[in-house]
C-alpha positions in Angstrom: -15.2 5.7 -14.0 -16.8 6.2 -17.2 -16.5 9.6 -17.1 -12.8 9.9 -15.9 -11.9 7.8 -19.4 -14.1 9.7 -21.4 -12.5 13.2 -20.0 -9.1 11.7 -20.2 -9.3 10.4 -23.5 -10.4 14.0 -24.6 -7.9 15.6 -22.8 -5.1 13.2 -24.1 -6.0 12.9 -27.6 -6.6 16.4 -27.9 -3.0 17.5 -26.9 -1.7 14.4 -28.8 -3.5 16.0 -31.6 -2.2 19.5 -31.4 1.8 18.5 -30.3 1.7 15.9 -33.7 0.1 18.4 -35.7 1.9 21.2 -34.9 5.3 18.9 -35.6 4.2 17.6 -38.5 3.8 20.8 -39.9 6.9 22.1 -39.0 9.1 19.5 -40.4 6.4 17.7 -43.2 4.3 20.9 -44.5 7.0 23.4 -44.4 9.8 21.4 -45.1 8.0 20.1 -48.0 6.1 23.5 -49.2 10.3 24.9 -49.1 10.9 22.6 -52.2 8.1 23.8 -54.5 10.2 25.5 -58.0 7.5 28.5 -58.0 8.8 31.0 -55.0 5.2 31.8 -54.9 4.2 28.7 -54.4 6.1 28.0 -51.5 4.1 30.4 -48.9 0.7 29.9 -50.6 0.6 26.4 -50.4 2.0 26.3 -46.3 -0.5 28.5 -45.9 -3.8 26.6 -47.7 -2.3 24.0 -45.8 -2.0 25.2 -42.3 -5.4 26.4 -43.1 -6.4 23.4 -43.6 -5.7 22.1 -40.5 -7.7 24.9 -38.2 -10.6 23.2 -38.0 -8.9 20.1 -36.8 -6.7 21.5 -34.4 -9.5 23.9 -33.2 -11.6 20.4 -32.6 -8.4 19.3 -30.6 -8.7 22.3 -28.3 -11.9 22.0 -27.5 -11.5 18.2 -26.9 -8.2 18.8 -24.7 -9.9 21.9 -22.6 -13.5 20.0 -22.0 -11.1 16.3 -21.1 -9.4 18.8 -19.3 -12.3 20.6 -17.2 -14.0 17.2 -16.6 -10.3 15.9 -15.5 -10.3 18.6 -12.8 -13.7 18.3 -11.4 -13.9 14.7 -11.4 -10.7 15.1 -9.2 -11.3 18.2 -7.4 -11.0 16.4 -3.9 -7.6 15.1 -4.7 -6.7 18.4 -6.8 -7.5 20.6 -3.7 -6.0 17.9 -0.9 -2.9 16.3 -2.5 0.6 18.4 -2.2 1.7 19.8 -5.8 -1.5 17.9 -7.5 -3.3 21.7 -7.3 0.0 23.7 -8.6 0.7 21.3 -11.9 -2.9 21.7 -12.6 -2.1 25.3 -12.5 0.9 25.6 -14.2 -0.8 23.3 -17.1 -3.1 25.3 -17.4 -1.1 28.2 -18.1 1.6 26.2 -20.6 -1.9 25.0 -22.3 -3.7 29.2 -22.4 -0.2 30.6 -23.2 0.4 27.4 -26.3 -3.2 28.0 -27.1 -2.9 31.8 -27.8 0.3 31.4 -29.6 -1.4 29.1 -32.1 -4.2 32.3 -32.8 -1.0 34.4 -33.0 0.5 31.7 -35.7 -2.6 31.6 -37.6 -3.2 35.3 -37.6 0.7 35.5 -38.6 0.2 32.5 -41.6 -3.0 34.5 -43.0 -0.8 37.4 -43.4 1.8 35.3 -45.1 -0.9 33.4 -47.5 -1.9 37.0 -48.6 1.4 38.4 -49.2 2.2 35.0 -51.2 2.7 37.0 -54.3 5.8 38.3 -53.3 7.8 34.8 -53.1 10.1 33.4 -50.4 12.8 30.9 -49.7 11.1 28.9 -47.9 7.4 28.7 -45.6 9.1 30.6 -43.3 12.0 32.0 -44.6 11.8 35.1 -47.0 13.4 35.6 -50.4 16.2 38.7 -50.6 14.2 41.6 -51.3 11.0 40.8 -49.4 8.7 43.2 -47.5 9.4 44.4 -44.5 5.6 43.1 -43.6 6.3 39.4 -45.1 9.8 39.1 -43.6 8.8 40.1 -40.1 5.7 37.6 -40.4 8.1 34.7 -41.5 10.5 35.7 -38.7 8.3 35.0 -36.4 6.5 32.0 -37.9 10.2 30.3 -37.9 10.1 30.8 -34.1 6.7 29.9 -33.5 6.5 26.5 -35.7 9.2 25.2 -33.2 7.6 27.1 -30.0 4.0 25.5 -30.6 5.3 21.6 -30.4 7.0 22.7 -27.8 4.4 24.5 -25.4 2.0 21.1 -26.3 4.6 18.9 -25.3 5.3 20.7 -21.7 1.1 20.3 -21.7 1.5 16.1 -22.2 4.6 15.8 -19.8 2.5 17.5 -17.5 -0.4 15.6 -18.0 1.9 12.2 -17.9 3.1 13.5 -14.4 -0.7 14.2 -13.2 -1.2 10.0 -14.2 1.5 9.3 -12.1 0.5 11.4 -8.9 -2.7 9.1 -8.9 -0.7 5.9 -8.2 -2.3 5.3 -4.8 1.4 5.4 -3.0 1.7 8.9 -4.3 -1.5 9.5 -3.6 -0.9 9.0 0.0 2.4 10.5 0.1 0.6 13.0 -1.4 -1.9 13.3 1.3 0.5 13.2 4.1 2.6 15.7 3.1 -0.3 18.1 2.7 
């Protein structure tokens, strides 16, 4: 029992961790780093920010992929025996790799912007008339992704929510029957 809460509570906090994160920097850090007076400022300071948070959302991974692998092999009976328990597992899995790989992507994507800071913009991820091909593509798709990442970590907790509720024990036998 102790060890289901304490993989839970990983697993949960973790992806709690990384869907508010990745939100609040979208709307707070970006919205707010869009209003800075220097142009220059407005990428370099998004960027020292969402720098800021790697470690921490980093920490969240590993907390939500440990939680996660104690999760499964604490319930490997019921994962492997009750009807669609094995597939969400699956498909969470994938939402959580895929989200996970976009958020490399993001930060790979926000380094470039940090270093090209020089050149102004419009916003954190929106470039001034005039910008570089290189620092316009890298906003582009920093616009996309800051809406994409709270999106792939919320799938991962709706997910997780439905995995809580197919270990109500009347699921858990429907569950079992139907299998």
């Amino acid at each position: 029992m102790a060890g289901n809460l304490l993989a839970r509570s990983a697993h949960d906090l973790g992806a709690a961790a990384w869907f508010g994160g990745t939100l609040m920097g979208a709307v707070g850090l970006n919205g707010a780093t869009g209003k800075a007076k220097d142009p220059k400022e407005r990428t370099r300071l998004s960027s020292l920010g969402w720098a800021m948070w790697t470690p921490v959302q980093i920490a969240a991974f590993a907390a939500h992929g440990i939680g996660g692998i104690g999760l499964i092999l604490g319930n490997k009976g019921r994962v492997a025996a009750q009807d669609t328990v094995g597939s969400n597992t699956v498909w969470k899995s994938i939402v959580t790799v895929v989200g996970m790989a976009l958020s490399l992507y993001s930060g790979i994507l926000g380094k470039k912007v940090g270093e090209l800071a020089d050149q102004g913009s419009q916003g954190a991820t929106e470039p001034r008339p005039g910008a570089s091909d290189e620092l316009a593509k890298a906003q582009s798709q920093l616009k996309m992704l800051q809406w994409a990442l709270p999106v792939f970590s919320g799938i991962v907790i709706v997910l997780g929510a439905k995995q809580g509720e197919m270990q109500r024990p009347e699921n858990v036998k429907k569950g079992l029957l139907r299998k």
